[in-house]
C-alpha positions as a Markdown table, in Angstrom:
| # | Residue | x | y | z |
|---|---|---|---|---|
| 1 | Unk | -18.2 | -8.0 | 21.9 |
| 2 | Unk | -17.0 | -11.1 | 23.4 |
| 3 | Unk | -14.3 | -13.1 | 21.6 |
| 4 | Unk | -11.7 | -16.0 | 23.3 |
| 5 | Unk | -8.0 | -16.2 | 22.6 |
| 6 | Unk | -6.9 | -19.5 | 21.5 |
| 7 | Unk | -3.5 | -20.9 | 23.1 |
| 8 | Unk | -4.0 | -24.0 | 24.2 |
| 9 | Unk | -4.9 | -27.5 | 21.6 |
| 10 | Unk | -8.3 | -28.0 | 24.2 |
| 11 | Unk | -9.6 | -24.3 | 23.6 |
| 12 | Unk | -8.8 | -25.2 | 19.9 |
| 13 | Unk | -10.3 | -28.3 | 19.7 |
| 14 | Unk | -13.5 | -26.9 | 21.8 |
| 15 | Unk | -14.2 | -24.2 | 19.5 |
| 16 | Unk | -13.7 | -26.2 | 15.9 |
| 17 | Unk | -16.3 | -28.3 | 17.4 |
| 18 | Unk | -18.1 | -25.1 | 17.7 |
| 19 | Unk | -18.2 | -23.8 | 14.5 |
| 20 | Unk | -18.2 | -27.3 | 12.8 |
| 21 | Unk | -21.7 | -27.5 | 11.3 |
| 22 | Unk | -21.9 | -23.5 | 10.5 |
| 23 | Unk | -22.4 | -22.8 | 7.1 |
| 24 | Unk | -20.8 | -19.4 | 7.0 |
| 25 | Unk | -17.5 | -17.9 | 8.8 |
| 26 | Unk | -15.8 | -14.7 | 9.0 |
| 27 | Unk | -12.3 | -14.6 | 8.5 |
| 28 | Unk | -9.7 | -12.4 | 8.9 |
| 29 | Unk | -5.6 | -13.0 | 9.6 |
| 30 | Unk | -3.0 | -10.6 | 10.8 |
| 31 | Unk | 0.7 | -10.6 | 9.9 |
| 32 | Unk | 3.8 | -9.2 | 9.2 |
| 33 | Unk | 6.0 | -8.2 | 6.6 |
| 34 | Unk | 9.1 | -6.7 | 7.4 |
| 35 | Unk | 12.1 | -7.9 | 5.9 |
| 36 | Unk | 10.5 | -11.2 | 4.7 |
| 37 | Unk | 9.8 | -12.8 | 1.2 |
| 38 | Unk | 7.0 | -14.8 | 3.0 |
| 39 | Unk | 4.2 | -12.5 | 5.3 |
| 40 | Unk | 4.8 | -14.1 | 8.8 |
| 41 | Unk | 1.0 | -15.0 | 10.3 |
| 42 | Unk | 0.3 | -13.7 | 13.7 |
| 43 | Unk | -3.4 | -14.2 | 14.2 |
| 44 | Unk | -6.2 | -16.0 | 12.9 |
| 45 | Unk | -9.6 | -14.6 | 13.9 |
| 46 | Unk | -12.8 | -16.2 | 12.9 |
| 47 | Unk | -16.4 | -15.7 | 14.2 |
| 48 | Unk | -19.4 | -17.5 | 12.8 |
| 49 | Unk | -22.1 | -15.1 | 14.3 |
| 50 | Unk | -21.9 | -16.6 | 17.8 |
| 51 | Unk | -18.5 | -17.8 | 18.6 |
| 52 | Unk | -15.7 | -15.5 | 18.1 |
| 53 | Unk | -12.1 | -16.3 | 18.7 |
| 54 | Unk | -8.3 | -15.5 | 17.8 |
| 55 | Unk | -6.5 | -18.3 | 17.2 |
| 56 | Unk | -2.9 | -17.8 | 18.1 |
| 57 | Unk | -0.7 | -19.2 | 15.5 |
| 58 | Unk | 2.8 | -18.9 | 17.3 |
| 59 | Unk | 1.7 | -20.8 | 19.9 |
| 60 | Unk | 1.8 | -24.9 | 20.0 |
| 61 | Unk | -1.1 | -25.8 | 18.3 |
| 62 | Unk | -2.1 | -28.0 | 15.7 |
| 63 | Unk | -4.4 | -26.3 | 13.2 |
| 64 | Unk | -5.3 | -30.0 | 11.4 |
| 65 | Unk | -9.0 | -30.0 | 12.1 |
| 66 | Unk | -9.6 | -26.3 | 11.9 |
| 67 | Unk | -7.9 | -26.0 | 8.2 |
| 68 | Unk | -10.4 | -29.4 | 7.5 |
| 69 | Unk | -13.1 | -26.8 | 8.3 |
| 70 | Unk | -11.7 | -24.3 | 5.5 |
| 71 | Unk | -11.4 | -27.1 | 3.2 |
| 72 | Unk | -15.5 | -27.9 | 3.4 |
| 73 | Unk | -17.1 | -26.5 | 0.2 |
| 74 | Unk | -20.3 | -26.4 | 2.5 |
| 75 | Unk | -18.6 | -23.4 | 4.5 |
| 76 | Unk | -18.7 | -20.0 | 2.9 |
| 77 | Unk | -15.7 | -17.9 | 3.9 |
| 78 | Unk | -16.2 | -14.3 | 4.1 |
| 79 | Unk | -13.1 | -12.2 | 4.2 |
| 80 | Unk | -12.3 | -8.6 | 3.1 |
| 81 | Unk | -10.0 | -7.7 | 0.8 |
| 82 | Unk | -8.3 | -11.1 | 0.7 |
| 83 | Unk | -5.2 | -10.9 | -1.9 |
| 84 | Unk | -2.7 | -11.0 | 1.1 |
| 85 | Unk | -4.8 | -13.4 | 3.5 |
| 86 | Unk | -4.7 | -15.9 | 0.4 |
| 87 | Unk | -1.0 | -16.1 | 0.4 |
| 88 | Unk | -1.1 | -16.8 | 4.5 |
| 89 | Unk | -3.0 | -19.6 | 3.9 |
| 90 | Unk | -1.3 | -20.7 | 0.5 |
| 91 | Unk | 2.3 | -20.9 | 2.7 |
| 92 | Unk | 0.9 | -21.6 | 6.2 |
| 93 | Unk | -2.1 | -24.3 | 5.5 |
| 94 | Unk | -0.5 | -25.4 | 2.1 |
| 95 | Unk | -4.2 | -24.5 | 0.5 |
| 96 | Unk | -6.5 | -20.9 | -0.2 |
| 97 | Unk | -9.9 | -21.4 | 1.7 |
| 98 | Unk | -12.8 | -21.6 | -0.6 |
| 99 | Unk | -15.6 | -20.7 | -1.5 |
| 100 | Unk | -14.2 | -17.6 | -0.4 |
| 101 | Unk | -16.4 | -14.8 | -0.5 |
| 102 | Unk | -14.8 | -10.7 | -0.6 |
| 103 | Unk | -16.9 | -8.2 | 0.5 |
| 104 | Unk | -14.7 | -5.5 | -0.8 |
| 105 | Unk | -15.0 | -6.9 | -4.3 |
| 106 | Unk | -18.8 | -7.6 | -4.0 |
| 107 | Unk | -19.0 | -3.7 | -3.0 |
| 108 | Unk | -17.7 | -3.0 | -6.1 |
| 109 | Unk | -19.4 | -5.8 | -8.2 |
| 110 | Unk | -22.1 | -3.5 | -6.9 |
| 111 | Unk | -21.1 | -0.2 | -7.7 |
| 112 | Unk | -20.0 | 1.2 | -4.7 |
| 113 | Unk | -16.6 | 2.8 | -6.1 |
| 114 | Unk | -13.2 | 0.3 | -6.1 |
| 115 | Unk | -11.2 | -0.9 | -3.2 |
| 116 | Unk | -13.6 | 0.8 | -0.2 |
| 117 | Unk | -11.4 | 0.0 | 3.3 |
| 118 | Unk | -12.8 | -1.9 | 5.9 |
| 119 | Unk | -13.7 | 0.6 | 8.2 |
| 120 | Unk | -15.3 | 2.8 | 5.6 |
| 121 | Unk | -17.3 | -0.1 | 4.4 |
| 122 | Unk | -18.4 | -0.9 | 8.2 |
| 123 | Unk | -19.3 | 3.0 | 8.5 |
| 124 | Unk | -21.3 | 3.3 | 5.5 |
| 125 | Unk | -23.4 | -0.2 | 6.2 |
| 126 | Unk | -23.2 | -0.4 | 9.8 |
| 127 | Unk | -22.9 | 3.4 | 11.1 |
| 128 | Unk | -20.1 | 2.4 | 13.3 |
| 129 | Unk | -17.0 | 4.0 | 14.1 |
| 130 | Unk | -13.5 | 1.3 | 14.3 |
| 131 | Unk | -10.7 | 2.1 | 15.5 |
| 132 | Unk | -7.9 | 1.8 | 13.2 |
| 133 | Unk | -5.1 | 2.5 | 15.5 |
| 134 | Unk | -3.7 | -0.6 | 16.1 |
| 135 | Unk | -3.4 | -1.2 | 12.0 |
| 136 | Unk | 0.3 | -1.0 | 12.0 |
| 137 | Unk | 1.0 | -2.7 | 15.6 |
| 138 | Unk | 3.7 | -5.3 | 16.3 |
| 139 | Unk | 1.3 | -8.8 | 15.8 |
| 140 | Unk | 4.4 | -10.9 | 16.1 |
| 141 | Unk | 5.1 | -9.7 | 19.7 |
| 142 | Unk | 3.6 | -11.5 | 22.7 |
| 143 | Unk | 1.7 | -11.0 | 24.8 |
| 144 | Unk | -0.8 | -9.0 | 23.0 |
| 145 | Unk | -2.3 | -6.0 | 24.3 |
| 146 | Unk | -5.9 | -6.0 | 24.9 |
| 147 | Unk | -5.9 | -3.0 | 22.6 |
| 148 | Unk | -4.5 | -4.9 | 19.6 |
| 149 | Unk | -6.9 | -8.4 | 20.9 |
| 150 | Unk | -9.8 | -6.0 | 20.9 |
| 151 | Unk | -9.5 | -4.6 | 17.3 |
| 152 | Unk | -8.4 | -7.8 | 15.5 |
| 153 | Unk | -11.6 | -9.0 | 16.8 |
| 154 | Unk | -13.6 | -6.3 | 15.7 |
| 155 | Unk | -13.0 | -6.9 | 11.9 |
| 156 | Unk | -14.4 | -10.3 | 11.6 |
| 157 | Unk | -17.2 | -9.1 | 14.0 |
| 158 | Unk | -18.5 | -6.4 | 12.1 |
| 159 | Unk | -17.7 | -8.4 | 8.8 |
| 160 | Unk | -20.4 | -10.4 | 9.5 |
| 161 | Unk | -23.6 | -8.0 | 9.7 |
| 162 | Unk | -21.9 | -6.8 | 6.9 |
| 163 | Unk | -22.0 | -9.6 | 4.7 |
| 164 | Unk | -25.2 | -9.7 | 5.7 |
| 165 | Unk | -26.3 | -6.4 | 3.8 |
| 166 | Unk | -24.1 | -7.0 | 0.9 |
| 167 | Unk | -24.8 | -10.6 | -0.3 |
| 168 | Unk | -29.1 | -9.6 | -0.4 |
| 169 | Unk | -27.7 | -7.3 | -2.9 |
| 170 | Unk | -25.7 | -9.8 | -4.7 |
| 171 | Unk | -28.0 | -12.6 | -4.9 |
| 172 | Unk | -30.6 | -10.0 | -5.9 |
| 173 | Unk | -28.4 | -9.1 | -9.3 |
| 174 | Unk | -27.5 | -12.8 | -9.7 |
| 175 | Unk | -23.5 | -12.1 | -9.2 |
| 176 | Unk | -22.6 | -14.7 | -6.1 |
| 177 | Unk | -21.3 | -16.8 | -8.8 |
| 178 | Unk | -18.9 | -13.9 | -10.2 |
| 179 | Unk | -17.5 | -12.9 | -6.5 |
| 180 | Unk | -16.5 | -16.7 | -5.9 |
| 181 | Unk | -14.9 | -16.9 | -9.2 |
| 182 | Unk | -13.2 | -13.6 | -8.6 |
| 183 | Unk | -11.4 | -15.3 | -5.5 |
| 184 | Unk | -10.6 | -18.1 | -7.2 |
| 185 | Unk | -8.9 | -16.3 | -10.0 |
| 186 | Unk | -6.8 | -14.1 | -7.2 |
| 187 | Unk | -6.1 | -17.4 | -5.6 |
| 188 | Unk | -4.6 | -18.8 | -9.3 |
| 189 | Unk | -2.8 | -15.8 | -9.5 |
| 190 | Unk | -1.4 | -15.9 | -6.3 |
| 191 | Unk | 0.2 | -19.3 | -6.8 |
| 192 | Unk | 1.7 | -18.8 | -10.2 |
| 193 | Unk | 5.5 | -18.5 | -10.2 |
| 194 | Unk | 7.0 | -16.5 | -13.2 |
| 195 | Unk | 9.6 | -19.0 | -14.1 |
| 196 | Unk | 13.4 | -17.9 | -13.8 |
| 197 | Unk | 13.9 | -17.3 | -17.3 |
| 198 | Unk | 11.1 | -14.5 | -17.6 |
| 199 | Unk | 11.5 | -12.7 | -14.4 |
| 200 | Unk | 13.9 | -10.2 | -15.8 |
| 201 | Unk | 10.8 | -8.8 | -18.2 |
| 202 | Unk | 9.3 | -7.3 | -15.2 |
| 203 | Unk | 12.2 | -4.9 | -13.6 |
| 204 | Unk | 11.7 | -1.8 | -14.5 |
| 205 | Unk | 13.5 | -0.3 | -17.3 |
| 206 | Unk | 14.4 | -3.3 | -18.7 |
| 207 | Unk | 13.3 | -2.3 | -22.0 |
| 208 | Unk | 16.3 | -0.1 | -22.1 |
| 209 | Unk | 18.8 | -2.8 | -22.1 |
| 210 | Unk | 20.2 | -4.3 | -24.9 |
| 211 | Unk | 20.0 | -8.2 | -25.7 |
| 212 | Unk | 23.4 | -8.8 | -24.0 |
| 213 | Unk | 22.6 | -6.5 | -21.2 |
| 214 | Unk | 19.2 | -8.4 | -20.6 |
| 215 | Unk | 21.1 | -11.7 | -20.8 |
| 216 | Unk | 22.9 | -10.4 | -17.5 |
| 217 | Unk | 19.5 | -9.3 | -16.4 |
| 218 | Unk | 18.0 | -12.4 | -16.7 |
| 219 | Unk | 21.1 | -14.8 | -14.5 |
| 220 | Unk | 20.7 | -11.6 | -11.9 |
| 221 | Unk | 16.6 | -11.5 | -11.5 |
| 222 | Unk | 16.8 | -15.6 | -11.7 |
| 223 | Unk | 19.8 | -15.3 | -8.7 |
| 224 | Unk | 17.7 | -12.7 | -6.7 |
| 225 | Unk | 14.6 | -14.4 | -6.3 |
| 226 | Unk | 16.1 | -18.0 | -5.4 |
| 227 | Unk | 18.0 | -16.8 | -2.7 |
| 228 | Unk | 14.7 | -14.6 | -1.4 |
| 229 | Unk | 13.2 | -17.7 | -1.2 |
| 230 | Unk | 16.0 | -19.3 | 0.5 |
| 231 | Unk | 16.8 | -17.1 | 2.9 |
| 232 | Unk | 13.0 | -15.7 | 3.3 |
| 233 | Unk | 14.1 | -12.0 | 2.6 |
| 234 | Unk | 12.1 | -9.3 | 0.9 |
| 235 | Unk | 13.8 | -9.0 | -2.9 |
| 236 | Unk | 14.6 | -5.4 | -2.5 |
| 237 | Unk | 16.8 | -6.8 | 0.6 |
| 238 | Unk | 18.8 | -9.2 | -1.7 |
| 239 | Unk | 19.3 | -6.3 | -3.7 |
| 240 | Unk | 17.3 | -3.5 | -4.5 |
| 241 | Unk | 15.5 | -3.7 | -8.1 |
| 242 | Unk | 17.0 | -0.5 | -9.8 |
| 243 | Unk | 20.5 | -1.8 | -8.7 |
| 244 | Unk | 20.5 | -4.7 | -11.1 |
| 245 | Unk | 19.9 | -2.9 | -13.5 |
| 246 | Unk | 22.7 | -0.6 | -12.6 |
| 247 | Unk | 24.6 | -3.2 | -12.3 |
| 248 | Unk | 24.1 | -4.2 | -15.7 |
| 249 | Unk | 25.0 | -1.5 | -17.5 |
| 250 | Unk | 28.5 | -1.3 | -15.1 |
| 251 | Unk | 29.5 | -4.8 | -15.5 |
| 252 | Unk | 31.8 | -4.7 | -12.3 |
| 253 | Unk | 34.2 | -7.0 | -12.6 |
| 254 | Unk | 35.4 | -6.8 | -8.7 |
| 255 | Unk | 33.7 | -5.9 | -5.6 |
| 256 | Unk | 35.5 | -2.8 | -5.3 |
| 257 | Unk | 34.0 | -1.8 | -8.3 |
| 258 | Unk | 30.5 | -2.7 | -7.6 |
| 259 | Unk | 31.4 | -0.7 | -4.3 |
| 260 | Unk | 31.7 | 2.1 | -6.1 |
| 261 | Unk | 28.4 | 1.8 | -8.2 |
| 262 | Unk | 26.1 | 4.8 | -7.2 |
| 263 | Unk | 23.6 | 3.5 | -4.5 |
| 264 | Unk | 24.9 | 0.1 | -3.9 |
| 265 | Unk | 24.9 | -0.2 | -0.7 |
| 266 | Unk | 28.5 | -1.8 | 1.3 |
| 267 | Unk | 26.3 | -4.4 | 3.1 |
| 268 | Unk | 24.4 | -5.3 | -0.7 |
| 269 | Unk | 28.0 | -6.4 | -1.8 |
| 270 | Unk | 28.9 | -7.9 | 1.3 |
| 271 | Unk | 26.1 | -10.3 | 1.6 |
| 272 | Unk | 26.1 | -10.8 | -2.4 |
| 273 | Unk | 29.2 | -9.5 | -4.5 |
| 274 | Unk | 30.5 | -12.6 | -4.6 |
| 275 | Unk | 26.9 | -14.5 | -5.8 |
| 276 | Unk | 26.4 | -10.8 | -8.1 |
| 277 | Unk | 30.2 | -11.6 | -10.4 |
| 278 | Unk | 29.0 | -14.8 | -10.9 |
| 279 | Unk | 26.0 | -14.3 | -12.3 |
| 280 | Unk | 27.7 | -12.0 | -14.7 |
| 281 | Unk | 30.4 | -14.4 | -15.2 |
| 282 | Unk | 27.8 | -17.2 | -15.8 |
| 283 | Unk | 26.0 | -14.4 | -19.0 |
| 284 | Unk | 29.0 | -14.5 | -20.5 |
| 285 | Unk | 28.9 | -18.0 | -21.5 |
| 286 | Unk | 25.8 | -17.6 | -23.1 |
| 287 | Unk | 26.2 | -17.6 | -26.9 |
| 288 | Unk | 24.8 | -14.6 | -28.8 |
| 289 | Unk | 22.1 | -16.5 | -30.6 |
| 290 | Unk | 20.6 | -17.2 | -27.1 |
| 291 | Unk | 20.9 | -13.6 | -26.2 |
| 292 | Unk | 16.8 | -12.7 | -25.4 |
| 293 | Unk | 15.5 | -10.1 | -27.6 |
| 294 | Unk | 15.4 | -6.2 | -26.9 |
| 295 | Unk | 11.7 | -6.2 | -25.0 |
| 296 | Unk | 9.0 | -3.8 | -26.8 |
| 297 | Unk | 6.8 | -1.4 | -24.3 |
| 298 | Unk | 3.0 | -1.8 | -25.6 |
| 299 | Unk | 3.6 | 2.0 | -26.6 |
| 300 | Unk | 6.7 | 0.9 | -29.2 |
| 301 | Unk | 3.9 | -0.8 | -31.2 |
| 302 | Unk | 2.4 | 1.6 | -33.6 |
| 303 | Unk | -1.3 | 0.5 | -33.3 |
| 304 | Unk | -1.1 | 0.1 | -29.7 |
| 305 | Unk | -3.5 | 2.9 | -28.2 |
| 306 | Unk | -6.2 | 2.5 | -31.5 |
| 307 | Unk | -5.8 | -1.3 | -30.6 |
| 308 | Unk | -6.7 | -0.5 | -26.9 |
| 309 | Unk | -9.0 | 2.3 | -27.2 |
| 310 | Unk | -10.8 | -0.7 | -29.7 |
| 311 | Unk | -11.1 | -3.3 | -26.6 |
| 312 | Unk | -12.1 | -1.0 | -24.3 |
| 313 | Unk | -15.0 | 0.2 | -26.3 |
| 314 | Unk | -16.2 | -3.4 | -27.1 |
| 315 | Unk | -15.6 | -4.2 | -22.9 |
| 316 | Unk | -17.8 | -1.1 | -22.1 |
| 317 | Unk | -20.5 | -2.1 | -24.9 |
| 318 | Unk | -20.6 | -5.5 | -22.7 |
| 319 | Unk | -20.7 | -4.4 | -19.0 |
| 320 | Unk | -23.5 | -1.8 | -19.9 |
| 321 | Unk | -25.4 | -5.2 | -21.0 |
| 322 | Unk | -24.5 | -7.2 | -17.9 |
| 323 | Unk | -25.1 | -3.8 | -15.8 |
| 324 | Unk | -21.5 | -4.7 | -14.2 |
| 325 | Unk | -19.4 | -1.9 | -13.7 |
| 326 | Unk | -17.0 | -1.1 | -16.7 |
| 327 | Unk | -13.6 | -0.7 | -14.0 |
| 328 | Unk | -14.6 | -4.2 | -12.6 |
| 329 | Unk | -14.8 | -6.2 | -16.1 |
| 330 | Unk | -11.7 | -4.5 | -17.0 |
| 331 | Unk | -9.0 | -2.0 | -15.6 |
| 332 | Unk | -6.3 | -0.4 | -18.4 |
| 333 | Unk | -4.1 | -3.5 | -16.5 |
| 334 | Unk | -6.0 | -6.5 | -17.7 |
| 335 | Unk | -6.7 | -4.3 | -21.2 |
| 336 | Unk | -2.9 | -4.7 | -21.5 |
| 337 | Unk | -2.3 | -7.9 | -20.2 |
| 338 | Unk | -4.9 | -8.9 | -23.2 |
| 339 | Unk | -2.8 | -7.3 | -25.8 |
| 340 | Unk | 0.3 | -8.1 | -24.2 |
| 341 | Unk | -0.1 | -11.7 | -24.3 |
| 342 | Unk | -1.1 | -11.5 | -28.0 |
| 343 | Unk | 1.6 | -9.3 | -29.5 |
| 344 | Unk | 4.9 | -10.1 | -27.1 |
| 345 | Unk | 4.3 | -13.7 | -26.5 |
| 346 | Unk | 4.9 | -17.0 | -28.8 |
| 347 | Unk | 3.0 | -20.3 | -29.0 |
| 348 | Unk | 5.5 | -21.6 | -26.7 |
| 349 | Unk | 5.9 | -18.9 | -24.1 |
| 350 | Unk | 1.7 | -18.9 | -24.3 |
| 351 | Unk | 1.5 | -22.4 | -22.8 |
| 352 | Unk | 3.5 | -22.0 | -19.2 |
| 353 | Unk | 2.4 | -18.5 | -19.0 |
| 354 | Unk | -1.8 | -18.2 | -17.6 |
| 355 | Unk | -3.9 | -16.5 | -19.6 |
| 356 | Unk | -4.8 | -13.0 | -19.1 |
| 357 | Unk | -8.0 | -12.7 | -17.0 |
| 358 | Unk | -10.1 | -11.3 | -20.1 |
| 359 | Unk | -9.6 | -14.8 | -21.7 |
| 360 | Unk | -10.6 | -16.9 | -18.0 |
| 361 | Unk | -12.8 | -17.3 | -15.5 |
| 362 | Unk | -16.3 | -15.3 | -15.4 |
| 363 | Unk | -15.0 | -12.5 | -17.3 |
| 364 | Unk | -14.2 | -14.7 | -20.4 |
| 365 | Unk | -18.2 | -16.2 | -20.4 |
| 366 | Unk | -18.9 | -12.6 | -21.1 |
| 367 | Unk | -16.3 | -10.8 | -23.7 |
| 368 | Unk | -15.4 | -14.3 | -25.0 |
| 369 | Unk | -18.0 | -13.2 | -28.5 |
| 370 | Unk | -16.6 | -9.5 | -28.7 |
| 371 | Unk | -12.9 | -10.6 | -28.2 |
| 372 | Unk | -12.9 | -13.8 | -30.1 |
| 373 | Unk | -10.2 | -12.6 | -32.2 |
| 374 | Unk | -7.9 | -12.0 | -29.1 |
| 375 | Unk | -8.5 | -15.5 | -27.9 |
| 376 | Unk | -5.3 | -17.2 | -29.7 |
């Protein structure tokens, strides 16, 4: 396996002329996520079945032409499992690649079980052996070792033959069209922002609180996520999750007595005590009749599991048809997402929020006729 390491504009400029006119590329990024919001990118590697390289993102280059080459709707990208790779490219190139083709989903498509890891899916196509030791290395530290240069460059070269095998077998059930849709919808997904106001339905245990608890809730979820952004920390290192809501239901009105909350941490109120009692200052000037309601679980709602059990049976009636598998059409998730977005959202709410995937993209062609009365 013989691969280059990009460091210099000239080796970068050499090898986009390279792999200019090649219609398909594999594609693969490492990074790291320590304490950041944002996943800090570390390596690009890309092969096209004859030029293989590692582009080296920390050092002075400028990536202009190469992301051009992403861009071009003539260039297939392959990549593996590529939820976290889209949001590298969403904050580093300012676009997702595309057509972007994932060979774990196409696995799956196919009915080769969910989620199968790279090197498992390189074992069971390729009969080769990858070392996975250098999975939880230090990308961000330089130089690289040849170690950690020699398996970054192993996944996008045995992604390739890989491909290979796999997309005979998609083509042959007709389902190319589904795994570029597929990417596209986890690339939508990816770039949606939950706006400030709704961000305190998703902590856990919020359904607990009452309506002027939750109005706390909602000034202390908006608060923690703007200054994660800000500062490009990890939310839990703003403040862990399970503390706002402990925080809540104290209602320190000091920072001695948010010292003395159970689990908040001294360094959590001396970064943010000061930003935390305003927030709860701030709910308290918000008039009762614009209090949020007390949020429902989908189990609260009496006809929840005959409703489910209803949707599922129509989903599986559908997938036998299209011979896709049931799990890929629809996990429990998107089954609740569905119901979700009919029984806890209004007409309002409905038109900033995306739809839930059983009402979009390829899915919707299918179920659209057996879940007409769920499209509202």
């Amino acid at each position: 396996m013989q691969y280059q390491l990009i460091k210099t504009q000239n080796q970068l400029n050499e090898f986009v002329e390279q792999i200019s006119n090649k219609p398909i590329l594999a594609i693969d990024t490492e990074f790291m996520r320590r304490r950041t919001l944002y996943p800090e990118v570390a390596l690009i590697q890309v092969y096209d079945g004859e030029h293989l390289a590692l582009i080296d993102p920390l050092a002075e280059l400028s990536l202009f032409d190469f992301w051009q080459i992403l861009r071009d709707p003539k260039v297939l990208k392959v990549l593996h499992s590529p939820s976290e790779d889209i949001e590298v490219f969403q904050k580093y190139a300012g676009f997702v690649p595309a057509p972007l083709f994932d060979t774990q989903f196409a696995l799956q498509l196919l009915g080769n079980g969910n989620c199968m890891g790279f090197a498992h899916m390189v074992k069971n196509l390729l009969d080769i052996e990858i070392d996975k030791s250098e999975s939880r290395t230090n990308w961000l530290q330089r130089p690289l070792t040849n170690s950690q240069l020699d398996y970054a460059a192993a996944d996008v070269f045995h992604l390739l033959p890989c491909f290979e095998i796999i997309i005979k077998q998609i083509n042959d059930a007709n389902f190319f069209d589904i795994v570029i849709a597929e990417s596209e919808l986890i690339a939508q997904k990816r770039a949606y922002q939950i706006p400030d106001e709704l961000l305190y339905k998703d902590i856990k245990n919020a359904w607990q609180l009452k309506p002027a608890d939750l109005v706390i809730l909602r000034e202390l979820a908006a608060w923690r996520r703007n200054k994660a952004i800000r500062k490009n920390l990890a939310l839990n290192f703003v403040l862990k999750e399970h503390n706002l809501v402990e925080i809540v239901k104290r209602k320190p009105t000091s920072l001695n007595a948010m010292r003395n909350i159970p689990d908040i941490e001294s360094s959590e109120v001396n970064r943010s005590g000061v930003e935390i009692l305003k927030c709860l200052e701030q709910a308290k000037r918000v008039e009762i009749q614009d209090h949020p309601p007390t949020l429902r679980r989908l189990i609260d709602f009496p006809d929840y599991k005959k409703v489910a059990k209803d949707i599922k049976q129509k989903i599986t009636a559908v997938a036998k048809k299209q011979a896709i598998p049931e799990d890929v059409f629809a996990s429990k998730k998107q089954i609740n997402q569905l119901i979700s977005w009919n029984w806890k959202l209004d007409s309002e709410t409905r038109k900033t929020t995306p739809k839930p995937d059983l009402l979009r993209s390829w899915r919707y062609n299918y179920i659209k006729d057996a879940l007409k009365e769920w499209d509202v």
